[in-house]
C-alpha positions as a Markdown table, in Angstrom:
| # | Residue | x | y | z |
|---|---|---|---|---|
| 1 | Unk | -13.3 | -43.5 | -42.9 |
| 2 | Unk | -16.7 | -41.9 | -41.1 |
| 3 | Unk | -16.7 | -38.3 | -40.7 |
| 4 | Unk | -15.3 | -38.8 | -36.7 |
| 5 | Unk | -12.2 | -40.5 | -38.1 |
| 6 | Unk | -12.1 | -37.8 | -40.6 |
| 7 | Unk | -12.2 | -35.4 | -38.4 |
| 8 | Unk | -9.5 | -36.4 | -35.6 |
| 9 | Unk | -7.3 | -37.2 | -39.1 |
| 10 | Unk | -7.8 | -33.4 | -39.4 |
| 11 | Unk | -7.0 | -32.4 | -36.6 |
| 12 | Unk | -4.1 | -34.7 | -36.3 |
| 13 | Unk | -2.7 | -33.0 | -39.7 |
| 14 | Unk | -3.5 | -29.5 | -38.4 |
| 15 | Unk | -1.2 | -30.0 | -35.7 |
| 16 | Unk | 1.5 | -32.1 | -37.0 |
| 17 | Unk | 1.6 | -29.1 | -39.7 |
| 18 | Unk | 1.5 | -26.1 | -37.3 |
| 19 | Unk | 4.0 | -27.4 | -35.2 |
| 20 | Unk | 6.6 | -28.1 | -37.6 |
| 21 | Unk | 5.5 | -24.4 | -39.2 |
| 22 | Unk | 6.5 | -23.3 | -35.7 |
| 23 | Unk | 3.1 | -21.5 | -35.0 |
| 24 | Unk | -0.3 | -21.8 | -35.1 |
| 25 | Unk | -3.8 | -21.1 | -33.8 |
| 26 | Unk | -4.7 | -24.6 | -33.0 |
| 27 | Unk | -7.8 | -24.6 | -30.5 |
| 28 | Unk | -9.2 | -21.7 | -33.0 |
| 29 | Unk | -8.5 | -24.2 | -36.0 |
| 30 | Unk | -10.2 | -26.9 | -33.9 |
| 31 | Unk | -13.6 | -25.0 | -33.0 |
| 32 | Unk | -14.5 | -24.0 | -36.5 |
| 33 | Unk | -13.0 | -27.4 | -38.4 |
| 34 | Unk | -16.9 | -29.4 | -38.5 |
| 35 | Unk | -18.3 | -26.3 | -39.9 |
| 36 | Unk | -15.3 | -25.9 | -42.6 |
| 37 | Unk | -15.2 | -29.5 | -43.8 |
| 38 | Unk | -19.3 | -29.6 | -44.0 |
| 39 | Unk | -19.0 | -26.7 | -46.6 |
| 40 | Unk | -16.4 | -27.5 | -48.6 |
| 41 | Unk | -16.5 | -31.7 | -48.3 |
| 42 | Unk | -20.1 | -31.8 | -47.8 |
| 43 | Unk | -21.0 | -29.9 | -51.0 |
| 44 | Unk | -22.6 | -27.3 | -49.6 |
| 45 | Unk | -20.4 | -24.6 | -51.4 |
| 46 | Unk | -21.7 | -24.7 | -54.8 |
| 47 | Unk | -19.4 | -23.6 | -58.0 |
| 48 | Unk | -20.2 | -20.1 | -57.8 |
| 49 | Unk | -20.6 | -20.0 | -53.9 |
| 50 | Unk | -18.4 | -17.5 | -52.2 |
| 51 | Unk | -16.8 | -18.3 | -48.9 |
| 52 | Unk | -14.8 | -15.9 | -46.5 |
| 53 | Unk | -13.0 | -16.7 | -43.4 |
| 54 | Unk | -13.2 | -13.8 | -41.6 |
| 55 | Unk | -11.7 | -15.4 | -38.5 |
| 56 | Unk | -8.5 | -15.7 | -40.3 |
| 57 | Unk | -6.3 | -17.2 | -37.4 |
| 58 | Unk | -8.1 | -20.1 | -38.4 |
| 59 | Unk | -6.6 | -19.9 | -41.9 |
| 60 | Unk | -4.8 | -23.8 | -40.9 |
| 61 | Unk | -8.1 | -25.5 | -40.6 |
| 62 | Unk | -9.0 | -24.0 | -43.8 |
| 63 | Unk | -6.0 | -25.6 | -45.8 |
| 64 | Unk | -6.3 | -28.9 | -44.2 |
| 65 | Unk | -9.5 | -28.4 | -45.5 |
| 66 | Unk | -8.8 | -27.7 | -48.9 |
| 67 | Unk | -5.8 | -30.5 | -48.6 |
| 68 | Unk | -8.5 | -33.1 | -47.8 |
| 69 | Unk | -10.7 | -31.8 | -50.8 |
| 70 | Unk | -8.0 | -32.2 | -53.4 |
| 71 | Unk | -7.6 | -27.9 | -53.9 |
| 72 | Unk | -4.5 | -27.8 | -52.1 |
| 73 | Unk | -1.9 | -30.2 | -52.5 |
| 74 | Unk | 0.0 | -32.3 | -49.6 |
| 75 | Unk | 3.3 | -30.8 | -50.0 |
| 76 | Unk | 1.6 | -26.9 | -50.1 |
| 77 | Unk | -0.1 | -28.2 | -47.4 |
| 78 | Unk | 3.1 | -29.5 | -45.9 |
| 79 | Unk | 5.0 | -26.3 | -46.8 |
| 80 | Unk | 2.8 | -23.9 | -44.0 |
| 81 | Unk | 5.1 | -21.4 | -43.0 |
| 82 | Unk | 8.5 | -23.0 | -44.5 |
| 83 | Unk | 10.5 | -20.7 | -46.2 |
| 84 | Unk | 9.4 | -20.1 | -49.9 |
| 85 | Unk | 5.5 | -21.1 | -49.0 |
| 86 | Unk | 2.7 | -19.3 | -50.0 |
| 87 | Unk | 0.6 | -20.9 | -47.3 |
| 88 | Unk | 0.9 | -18.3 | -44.2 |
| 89 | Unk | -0.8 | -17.9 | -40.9 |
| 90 | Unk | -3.7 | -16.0 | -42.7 |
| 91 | Unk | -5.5 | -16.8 | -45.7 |
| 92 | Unk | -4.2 | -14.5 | -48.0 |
| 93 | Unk | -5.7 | -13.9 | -52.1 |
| 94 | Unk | -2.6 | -12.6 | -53.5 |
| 95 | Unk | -0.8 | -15.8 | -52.7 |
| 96 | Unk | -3.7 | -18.3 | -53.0 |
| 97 | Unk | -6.1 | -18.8 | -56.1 |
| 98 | Unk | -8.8 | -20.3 | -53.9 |
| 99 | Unk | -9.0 | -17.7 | -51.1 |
| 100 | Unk | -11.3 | -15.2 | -52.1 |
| 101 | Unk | -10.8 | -12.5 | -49.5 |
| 102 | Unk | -7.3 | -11.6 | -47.2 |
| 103 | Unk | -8.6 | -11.6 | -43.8 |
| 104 | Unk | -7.1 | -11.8 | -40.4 |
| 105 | Unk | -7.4 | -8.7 | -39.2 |
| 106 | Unk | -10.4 | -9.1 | -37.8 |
| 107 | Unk | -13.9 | -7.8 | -38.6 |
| 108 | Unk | -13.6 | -7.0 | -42.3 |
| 109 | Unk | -14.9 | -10.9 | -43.2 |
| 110 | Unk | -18.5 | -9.9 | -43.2 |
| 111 | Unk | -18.3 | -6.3 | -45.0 |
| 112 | Unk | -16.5 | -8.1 | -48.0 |
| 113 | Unk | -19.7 | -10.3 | -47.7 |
| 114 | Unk | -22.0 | -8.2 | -47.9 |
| 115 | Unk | -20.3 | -6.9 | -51.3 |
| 116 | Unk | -20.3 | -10.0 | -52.6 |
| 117 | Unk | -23.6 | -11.0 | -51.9 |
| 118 | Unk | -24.5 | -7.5 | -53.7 |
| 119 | Unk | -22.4 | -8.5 | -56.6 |
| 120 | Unk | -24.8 | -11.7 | -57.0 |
| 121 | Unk | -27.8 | -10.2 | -56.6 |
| 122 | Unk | -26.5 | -7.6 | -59.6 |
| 123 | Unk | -25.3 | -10.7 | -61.1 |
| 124 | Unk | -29.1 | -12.7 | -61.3 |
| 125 | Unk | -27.0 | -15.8 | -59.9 |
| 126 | Unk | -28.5 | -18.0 | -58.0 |
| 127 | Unk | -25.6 | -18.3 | -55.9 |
| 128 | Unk | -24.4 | -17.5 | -52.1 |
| 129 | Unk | -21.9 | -16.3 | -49.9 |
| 130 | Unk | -20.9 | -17.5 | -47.1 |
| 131 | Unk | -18.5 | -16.1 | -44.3 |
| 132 | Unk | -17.5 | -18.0 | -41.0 |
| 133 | Unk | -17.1 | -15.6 | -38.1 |
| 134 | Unk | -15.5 | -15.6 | -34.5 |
| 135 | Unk | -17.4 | -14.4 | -31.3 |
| 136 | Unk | -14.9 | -12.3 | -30.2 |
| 137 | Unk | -14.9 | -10.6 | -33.5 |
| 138 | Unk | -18.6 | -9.2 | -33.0 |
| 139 | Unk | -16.9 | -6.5 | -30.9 |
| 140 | Unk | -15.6 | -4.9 | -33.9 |
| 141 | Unk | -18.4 | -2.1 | -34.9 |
| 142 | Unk | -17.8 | -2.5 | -39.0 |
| 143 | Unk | -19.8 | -6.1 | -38.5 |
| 144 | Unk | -22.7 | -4.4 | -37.0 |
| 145 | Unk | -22.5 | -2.1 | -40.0 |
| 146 | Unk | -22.2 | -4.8 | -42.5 |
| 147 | Unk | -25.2 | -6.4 | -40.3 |
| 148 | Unk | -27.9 | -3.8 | -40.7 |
| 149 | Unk | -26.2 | -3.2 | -44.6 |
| 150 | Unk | -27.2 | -6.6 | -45.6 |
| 151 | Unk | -30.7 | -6.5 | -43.9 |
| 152 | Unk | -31.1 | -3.1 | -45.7 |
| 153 | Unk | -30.6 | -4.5 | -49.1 |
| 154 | Unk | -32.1 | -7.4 | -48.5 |
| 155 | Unk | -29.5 | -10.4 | -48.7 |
| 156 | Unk | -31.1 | -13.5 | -48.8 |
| 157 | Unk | -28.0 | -15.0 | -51.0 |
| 158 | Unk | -25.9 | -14.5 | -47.5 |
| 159 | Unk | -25.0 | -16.3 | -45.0 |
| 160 | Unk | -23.3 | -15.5 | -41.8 |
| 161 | Unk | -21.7 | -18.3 | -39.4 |
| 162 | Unk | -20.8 | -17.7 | -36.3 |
| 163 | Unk | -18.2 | -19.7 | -34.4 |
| 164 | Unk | -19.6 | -19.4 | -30.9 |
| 165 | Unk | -16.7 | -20.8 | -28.6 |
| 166 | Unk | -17.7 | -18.4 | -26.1 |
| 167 | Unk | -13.8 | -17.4 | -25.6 |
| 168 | Unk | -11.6 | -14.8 | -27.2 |
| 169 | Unk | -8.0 | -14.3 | -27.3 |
| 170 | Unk | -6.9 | -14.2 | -23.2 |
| 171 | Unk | -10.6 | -14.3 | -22.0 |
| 172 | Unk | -14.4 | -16.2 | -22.1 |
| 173 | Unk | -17.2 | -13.6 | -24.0 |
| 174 | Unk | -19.0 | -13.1 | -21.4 |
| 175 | Unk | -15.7 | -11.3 | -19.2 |
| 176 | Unk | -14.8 | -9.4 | -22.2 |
| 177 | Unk | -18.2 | -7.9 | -23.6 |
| 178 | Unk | -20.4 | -8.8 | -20.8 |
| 179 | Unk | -23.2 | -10.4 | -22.6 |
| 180 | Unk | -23.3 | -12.6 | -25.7 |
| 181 | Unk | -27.5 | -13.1 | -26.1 |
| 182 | Unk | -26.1 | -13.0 | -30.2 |
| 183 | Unk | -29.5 | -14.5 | -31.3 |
| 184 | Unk | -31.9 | -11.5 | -29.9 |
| 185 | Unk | -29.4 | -9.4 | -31.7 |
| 186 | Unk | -29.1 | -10.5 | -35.0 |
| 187 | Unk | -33.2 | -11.2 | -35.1 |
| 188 | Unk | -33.0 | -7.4 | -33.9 |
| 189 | Unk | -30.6 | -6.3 | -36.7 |
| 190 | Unk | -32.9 | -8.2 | -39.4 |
| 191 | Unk | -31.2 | -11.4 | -39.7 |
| 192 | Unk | -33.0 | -14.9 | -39.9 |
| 193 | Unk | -31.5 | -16.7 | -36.9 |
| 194 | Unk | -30.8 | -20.2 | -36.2 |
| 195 | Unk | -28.5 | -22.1 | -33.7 |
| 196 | Unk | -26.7 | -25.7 | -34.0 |
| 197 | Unk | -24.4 | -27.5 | -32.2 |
| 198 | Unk | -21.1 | -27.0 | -34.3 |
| 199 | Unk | -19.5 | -30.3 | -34.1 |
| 200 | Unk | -22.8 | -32.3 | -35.5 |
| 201 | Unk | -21.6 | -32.9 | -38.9 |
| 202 | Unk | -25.8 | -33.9 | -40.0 |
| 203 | Unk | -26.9 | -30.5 | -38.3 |
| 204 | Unk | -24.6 | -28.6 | -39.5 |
| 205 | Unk | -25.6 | -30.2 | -43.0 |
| 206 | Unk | -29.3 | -29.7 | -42.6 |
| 207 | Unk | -29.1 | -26.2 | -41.1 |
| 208 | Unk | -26.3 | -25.3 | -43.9 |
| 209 | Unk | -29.0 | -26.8 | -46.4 |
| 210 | Unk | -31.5 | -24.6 | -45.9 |
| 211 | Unk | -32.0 | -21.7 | -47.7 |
| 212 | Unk | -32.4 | -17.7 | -46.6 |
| 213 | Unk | -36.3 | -16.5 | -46.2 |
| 214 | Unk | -37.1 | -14.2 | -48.6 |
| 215 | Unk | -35.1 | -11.0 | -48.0 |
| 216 | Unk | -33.2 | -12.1 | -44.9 |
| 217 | Unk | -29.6 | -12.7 | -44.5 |
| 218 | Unk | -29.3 | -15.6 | -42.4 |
| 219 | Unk | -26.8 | -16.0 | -39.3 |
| 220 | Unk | -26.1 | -19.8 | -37.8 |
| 221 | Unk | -25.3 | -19.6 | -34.5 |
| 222 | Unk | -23.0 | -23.0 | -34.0 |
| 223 | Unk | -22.3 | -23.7 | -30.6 |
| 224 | Unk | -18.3 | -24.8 | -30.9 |
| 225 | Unk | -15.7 | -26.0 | -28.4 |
| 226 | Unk | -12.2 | -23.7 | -28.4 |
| 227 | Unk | -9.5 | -26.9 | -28.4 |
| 228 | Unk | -12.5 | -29.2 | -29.0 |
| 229 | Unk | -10.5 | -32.6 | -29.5 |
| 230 | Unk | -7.7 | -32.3 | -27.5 |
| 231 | Unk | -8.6 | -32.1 | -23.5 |
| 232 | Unk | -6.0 | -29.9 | -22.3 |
| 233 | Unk | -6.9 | -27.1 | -24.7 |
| 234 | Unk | -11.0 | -27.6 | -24.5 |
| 235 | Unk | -12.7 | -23.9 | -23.0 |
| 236 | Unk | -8.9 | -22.7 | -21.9 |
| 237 | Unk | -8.2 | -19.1 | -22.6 |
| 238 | Unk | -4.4 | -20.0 | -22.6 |
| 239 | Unk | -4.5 | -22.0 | -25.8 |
| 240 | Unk | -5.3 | -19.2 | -28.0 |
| 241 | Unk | -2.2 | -18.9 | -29.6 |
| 242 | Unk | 0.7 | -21.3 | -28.7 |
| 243 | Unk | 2.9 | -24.6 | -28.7 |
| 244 | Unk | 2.7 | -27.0 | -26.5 |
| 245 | Unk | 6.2 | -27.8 | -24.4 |
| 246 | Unk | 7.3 | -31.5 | -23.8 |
| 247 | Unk | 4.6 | -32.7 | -21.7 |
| 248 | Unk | 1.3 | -31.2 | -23.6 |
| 249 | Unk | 2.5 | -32.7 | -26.7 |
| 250 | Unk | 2.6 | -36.6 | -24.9 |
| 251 | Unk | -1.3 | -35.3 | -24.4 |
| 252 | Unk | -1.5 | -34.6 | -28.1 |
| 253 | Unk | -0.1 | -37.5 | -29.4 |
| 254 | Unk | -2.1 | -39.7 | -27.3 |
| 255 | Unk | -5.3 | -38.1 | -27.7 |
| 256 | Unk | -4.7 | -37.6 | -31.8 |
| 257 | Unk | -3.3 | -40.7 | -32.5 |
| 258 | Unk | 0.0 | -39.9 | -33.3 |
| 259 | Unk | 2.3 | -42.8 | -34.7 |
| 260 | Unk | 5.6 | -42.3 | -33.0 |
| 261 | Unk | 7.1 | -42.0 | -36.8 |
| 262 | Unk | 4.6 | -39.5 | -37.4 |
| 263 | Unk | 5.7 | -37.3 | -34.8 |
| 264 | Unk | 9.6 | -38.1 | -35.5 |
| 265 | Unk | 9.1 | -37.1 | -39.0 |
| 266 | Unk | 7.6 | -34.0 | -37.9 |
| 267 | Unk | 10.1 | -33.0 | -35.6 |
| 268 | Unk | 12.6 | -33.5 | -38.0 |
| 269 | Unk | 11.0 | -31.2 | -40.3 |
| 270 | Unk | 10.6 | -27.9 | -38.2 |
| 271 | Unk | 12.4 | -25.0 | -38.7 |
């Protein structure tokens, strides 16, 4: 398969799985999923590369992820949310060998981050971190610490992505904050700035690619869709967190591809 078929097969399994878990993030899952499948199935994460998801509502996109990577197996995959799982809603360290920081409460992602990067630095590697966060996150003032932090000390091992779907929880960015010019900011805070549309798996690759000026953290600015893939949830506020009823799923079985045994099966599997 090409990396579109890939993709809406991803999509597809994130919410055959989240639905039969009973609850999920989906159109958060969906904006960030290009940008997670170029680092881990792209090789851009290299063996001693860290990567946080600070947006950790996301944490589905993540193990379908992992699942198509070969870390996590099918039936963990499979198991989200059932009793006796260790997958959860949030990616979670204690339960999970390949998550390297809890998150999910929001706007810790990038201060772990900046220790890690630190640890590297301490460490001579010649590794990075990396750490994927939400817009609506940047209104939690411990990222603007970690910001000017890593600019202080000079991280040029780190690397900041920033889902930019333009809507948080009930609301677009722009209702909430009232301004979302992230790029002057950052550049402002000491970061090296660049933007990309975040659903072009070969810009994302190239951008992703490149590495940090000398004593700069970087921040990617990817321009995402919230839903992107499934019309009914693309730029809506309301699919932030929850299931579709009768009629929205005919929209997500049409628009996904689902095999009418597929979705049986599914259904037959929730709790």
């Amino acid at each position: 398969m090409n990396d579109t078929e890939i993709l809406k097969n991803l999509r597809k399994e994130i919410f055959l799985v989240g639905f039969s878990g009973g609850m999920a993030h989906f159109a958060s899952c969906y904006s960030c999923l290009e940008i997670l499948y170029v680092l881990y199935c792209k090789n851009i994460l290299q063996e001693r590369d860290h990567f946080i998801l600070s947006k950790g509502h996301a944490g589905l996109a993540l193990y379908a992820v992992l699942c198509s990577k070969g870390i996590l197996s099918k039936d963990e995959f499979h198991s989200y949310l059932k009793p006796g799982s260790h997958i959860g809603g949030e990616p979670c360290m204690r339960d999970m060998p390949f998550v390297e920081a809890s998150t999910g409460s929001l706007g810790h992602g990038l201060s772990m981050g900046v220790g890690m990067a630190m640890a590297q630095k301490l460490d001579k590697t010649p590794a990075r971190t990396f750490v994927i966060l939400g817009d609506g996150e940047l209104e939690e003032g411990s990222v603007w610490e970690a910001a000017m932090s890593a600019a202080a000390f000079k991280l040029d091992n780190l690397v900041a992505i920033l889902d930019a779907n333009e809507i948080q929880k009930m609301d677009s960015i722009a209702n909430t904050i009232g301004m979302n010019n992230w790029h002057e900011k950052w550049n402002a805070f000491g970061w090296q700035v660049f933007e990309v549309d975040g659903h072009d798996v070969s810009a994302l690759m190239k951008i992703l690619e490149r590495k940090n000026e000398v004593g700069k953290p970087q921040l990617i600015i990817a321009h995402t869709v919230k839903g992107k893939g499934v019309s009914i949830m693309e730029n809506n506020p309301a699919w932030h967190f929850k299931l579709p009823n009768k009629k929205e799923c005919a929209t997500f079985r049409t628009e996904l591809g689902i095999a009418d045994e597929e979705w049986e099966a599914i259904c037959n599997a929730r709790i």
